[in-house]
C-alpha positions, 0 to 999 in steps of 0.5 A: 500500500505505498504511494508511488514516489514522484521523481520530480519532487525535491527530496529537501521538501520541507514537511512543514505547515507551508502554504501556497506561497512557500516556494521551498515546497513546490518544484520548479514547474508548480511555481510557475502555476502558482503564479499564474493560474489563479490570481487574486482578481479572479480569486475576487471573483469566485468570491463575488460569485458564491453569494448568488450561487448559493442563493440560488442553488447554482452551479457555478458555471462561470467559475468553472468555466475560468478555471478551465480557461486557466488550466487549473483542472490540469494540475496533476497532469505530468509534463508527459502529458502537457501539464505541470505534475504538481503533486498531491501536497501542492495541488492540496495548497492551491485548493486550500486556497481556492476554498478560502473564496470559494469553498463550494467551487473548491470542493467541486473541482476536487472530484475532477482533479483527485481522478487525475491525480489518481491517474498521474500517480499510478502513471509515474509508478510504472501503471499505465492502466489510466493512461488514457485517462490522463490523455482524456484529461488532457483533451478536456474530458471532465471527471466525476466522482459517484461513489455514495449510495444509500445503505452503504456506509462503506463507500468505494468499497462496498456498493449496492449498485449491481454490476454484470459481466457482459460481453465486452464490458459491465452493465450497471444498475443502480443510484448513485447520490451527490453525483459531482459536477453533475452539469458539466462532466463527461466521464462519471466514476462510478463502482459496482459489486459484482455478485456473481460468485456469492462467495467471492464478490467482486468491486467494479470501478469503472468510468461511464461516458456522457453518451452512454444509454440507460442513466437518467439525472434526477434533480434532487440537490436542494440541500444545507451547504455547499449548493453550487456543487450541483451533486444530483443523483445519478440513477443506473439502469443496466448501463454498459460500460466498455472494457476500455473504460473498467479500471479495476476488478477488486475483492469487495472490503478492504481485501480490494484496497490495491494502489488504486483504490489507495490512491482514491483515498489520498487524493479525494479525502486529503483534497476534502480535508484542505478545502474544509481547512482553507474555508475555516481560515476565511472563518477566522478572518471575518471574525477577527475583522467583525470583533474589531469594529464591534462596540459594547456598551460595557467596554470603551473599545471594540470587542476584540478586548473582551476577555472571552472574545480573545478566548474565542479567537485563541481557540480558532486559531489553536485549532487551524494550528493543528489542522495545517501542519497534520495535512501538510505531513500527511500529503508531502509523505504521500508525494514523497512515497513515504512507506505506511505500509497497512497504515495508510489508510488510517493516516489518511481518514483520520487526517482528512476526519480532524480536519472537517472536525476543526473546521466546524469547530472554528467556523462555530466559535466565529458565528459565537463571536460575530453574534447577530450580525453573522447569521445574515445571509449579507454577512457571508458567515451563515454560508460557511457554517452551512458549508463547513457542517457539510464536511463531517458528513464527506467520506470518511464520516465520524463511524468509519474514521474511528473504526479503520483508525481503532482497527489498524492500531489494534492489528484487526482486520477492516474486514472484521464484524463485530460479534454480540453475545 
């Protein structure tokens, strides 16, 4: 279970908690995107633009349209292949950094860029299995991710969608939830259980194309936070999906956590963890910003002096203390091919897991210290609570970052279920 080492990275990369502008801890290529492909103008931009689509529970076209235009949904993608190779702890820092404008946007985006970078991954190991996908990639097909299914809570691992061997590919049938950039993809990740042998079932990951016969998009995506995200429901019905286009064929359960399965799990919880991350940063600058033009009738200053305000922000920033040199650690040993062995999974979810957790911590003391003020929609500080409660629920929840993290350190199987009596 190790990732795969990146020739391109400097072995002197720093581990610290760097953020985007940290030149020691990007290659050469990375540092020229840093530069240019988001900058603060457009930033500005996708902030202006997040009120109304969240308002009006709408995808956010415009912004993806100029991150496209600016080559950002390329970021993994070798130089082989017309990219700049950015590894998983640099497009981690450019993500944190979107979401601190735009969280929806950012975590949207992730579902396309963690395929990629996947992709990129396996490709630099000696896998050419996903080649084509990053030649698609290239040419300007759009990934998506359709992992969630209800009564599943095992995710990527499990499925209750069904999957049948058929001449020259699988057939899918199933619901799959949140389907990500539902307007706009073009090739929709997806998994399948394969039951035909009871005893030993199998986990199909396949990629669907758009053109593809027999799947319908219901709009069901009216919910708390994160609405520009778009994440309609993608129902399945015996849907055939070619060869070219089956990635992998996995035992069911963690027996099926191969190098690519692995990858999935860095690359998407690891981007999920940064977005929440840069979201409570911006968290901490409006209320820094709203407490010191607070008056009180109790102080003759604003409300940055009072004793339990200045409590409140200690703990905020306590907390994005702890959550940026945790990710930070996690993703450079990833993209440096630190060996974890077994471990990986664990140092994954529970990176990923105690930042969602942070996050909302921070992003609730802010509305504590902002009051009344923060709960209107003009304040912007209502959406990032709505936004930031959204991470808990992400892959891995709370149940199954606790059970991987307790199995591992207590040398159980992740295949184990528990016995009553």
């Amino acid at each position: 279970m190790n990732p795969a080492p990146n020739a391109t990275v400097s072995k002197e990369r720093s581990s610290g908690n760097g953020g985007s502008q940290d030149a020691k801890n990007t290659s050469p290529a990375s540092l020229r995107l840093l530069k240019n492909v988001l900058p603060e103008e457009m930033l500005a931009r996708f902030a202006s633009r997040a009120p109304a689509y969240d308002r009006e529970n709408r995808f956010f076209e415009e912004d993806f349209e100029e991150l496209r235009a600016a080559k950002y949904l390329l970021l993994p993608l070798p130089p082989e292949f017309g990219g700049p190779g950015m590894t998983l702890a640099e497009v981690c820092r450019e993500q944190r950094r979107l979401a601190y404008y735009a969280p929806a946007t950012a975590l949207a985006v992730n579902m396309h860029v963690y395929w990629v970078g996947v992709a990129a991954d396996l490709w630099r190991r000696g896998d050419a299995s996903l080649e084509w996908l990053l030649r698609e990639a290239a040419a300007g097909e759009t990934f998506a991710a359709g992992h969630a299914e209800s009564g599943n809570d095992v995710p990527v691992l499990l499925s209750t969608t069904k999957a049948e061997r058929v001449d020259g590919g699988y057939r899918f049938t199933g619901r799959k939830h949140f389907g990500s950039l539902t307007p706009v993809w073009t090739r929709f990740g997806l998994h399948g259980m394969d039951t035909s042998d009871p005893s030993q079932p199998k986990i199909v990951h396949a990629f669907m194309p758009r053109d593809a016969a027999g799947y319908t998009i219901k709009e069901t995506w009216d919910v708390l936070g994160m609405r520009a995200t778009r994440s309609d429901d993608t129902a399945l019905d015996n849907v055939f999906v070619p060869d070219r286009y089956v990635v992998r064929v996995v035992p069911a359960g963690a027996a099926g956590i191969d190098p690519f399965v692995l990858a999935v799990f860095a690359w998407a919880l690891m981007g999920f963890g940064n977005v929440y991350y840069g979201l409570a940063k911006r968290a901490l600058d409006l209320s820094i910003t709203s407490v010191k033009s607070k008056g009180s009738l109790a102080l003759s200053r604003s409300m940055a002096y009072h004793p339990e305000v200045q409590h409140a922000i200690a703990d905020m920033v306590i907390e994005l203390e702890s959550i940026g040199p945790h990710l930070e650690k996690v993703a450079e040993d990833w993209s440096n091919g630190v060996d974890h062995g077994a471990h990986w999974p664990s140092k994954i979810f529970a990176a990923k897991y105690r930042a969602v957790e942070g996050a909302w911590r921070v992003v609730d003391l802010g509305l504590d210290v902002t009051g009344g003020h923060g709960i209107f929609r003009s304040a912007g500080f209502e959406r990032l609570v709505r936004d930031a409660r959204l991470g808990r629920i992400h892959p891995a929840n709370s149940f199954l970052t606790h059970e991987v993290v307790a199995k591992t350190a207590l040398g159980i199987s992740l295949d184990e279920q528990p016995r009553w009596g």
